[in-house]
C-alpha positions in Angstrom: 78.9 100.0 97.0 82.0 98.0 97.1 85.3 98.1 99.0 88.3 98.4 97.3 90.1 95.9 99.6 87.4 93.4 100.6 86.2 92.9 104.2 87.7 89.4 103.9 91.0 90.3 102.1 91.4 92.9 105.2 91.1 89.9 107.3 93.7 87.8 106.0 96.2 90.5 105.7 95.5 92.0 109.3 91.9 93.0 110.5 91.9 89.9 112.7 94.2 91.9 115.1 91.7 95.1 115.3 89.0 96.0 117.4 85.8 96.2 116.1 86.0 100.2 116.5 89.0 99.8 113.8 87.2 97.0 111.7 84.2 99.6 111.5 86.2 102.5 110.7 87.8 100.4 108.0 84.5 99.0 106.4 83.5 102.7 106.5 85.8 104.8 105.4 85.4 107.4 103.7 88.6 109.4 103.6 90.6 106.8 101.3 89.5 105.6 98.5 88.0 102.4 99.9 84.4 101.9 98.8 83.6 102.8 95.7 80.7 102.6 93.6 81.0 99.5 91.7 78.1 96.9 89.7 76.1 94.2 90.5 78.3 91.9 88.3 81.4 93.2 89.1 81.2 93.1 92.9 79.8 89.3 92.3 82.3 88.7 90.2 85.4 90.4 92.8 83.8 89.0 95.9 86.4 88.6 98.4 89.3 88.3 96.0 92.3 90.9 95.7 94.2 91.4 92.4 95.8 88.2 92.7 93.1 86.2 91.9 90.6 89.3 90.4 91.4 92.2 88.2 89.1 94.7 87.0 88.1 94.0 83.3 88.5 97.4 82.0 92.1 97.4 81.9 91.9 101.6 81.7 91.1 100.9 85.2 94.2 99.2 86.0 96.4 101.9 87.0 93.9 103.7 89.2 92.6 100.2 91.1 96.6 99.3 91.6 97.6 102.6 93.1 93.8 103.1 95.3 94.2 99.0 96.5 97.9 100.1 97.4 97.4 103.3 99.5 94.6 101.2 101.4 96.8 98.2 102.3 99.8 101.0 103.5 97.4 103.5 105.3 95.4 100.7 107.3 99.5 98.5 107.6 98.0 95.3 105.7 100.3 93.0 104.4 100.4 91.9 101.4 101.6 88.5 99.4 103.9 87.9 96.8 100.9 87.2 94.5 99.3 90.4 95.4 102.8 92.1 94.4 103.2 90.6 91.4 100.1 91.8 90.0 99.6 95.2 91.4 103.3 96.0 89.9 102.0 94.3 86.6 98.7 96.8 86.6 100.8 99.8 88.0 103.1 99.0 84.3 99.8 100.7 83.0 100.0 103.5 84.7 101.3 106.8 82.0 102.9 109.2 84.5 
């Protein structure tokens, strides 16, 4: 299992306001589409990183990992950077419809 916005991402854009009840809620929720099944190699190779520093190497992925890493940040109010911007709007230029 992964998280679609890392635990440490979540920090640095917010988290470090919440109580733990809201940190625990985040790191388990299972409404949004916030963990996900993911492998061995490409939760090592995500770690803590967002899609400024980390994309997901199937690029048929893109669209679907920019619009689920979006609706996390908004539904849970984490901010996001420029960087993050940038290449979440670059990946959502995937998207068909």
């Amino acid at each position: 299992m992964d998280h679609m916005v890392p635990l440490a991402e979540a920090w640095r854009s917010g988290a470090d306001t919440w109580t733990a009840e809201q940190r625990k809620e985040f790191g388990n929720d299972l409404k949004d589409p916030q963990l996900l099944i993911a492998s061995e190699s490409s939760s090592t190779s995500k770690f803590d990183s967002g899609p400024a520093d980390w994309k997901p190497t199937n690029h048929a992925f893109w669209c679907v990992y920019a619009k689920d890493y979006t609706h996390i940040k908004s539904v849970w109010k984490l901010t996001t950077t420029d960087k993050e911007k940038t290449a979440l709007s670059s990946m959502l230029d995937t998207c068909t419809n």
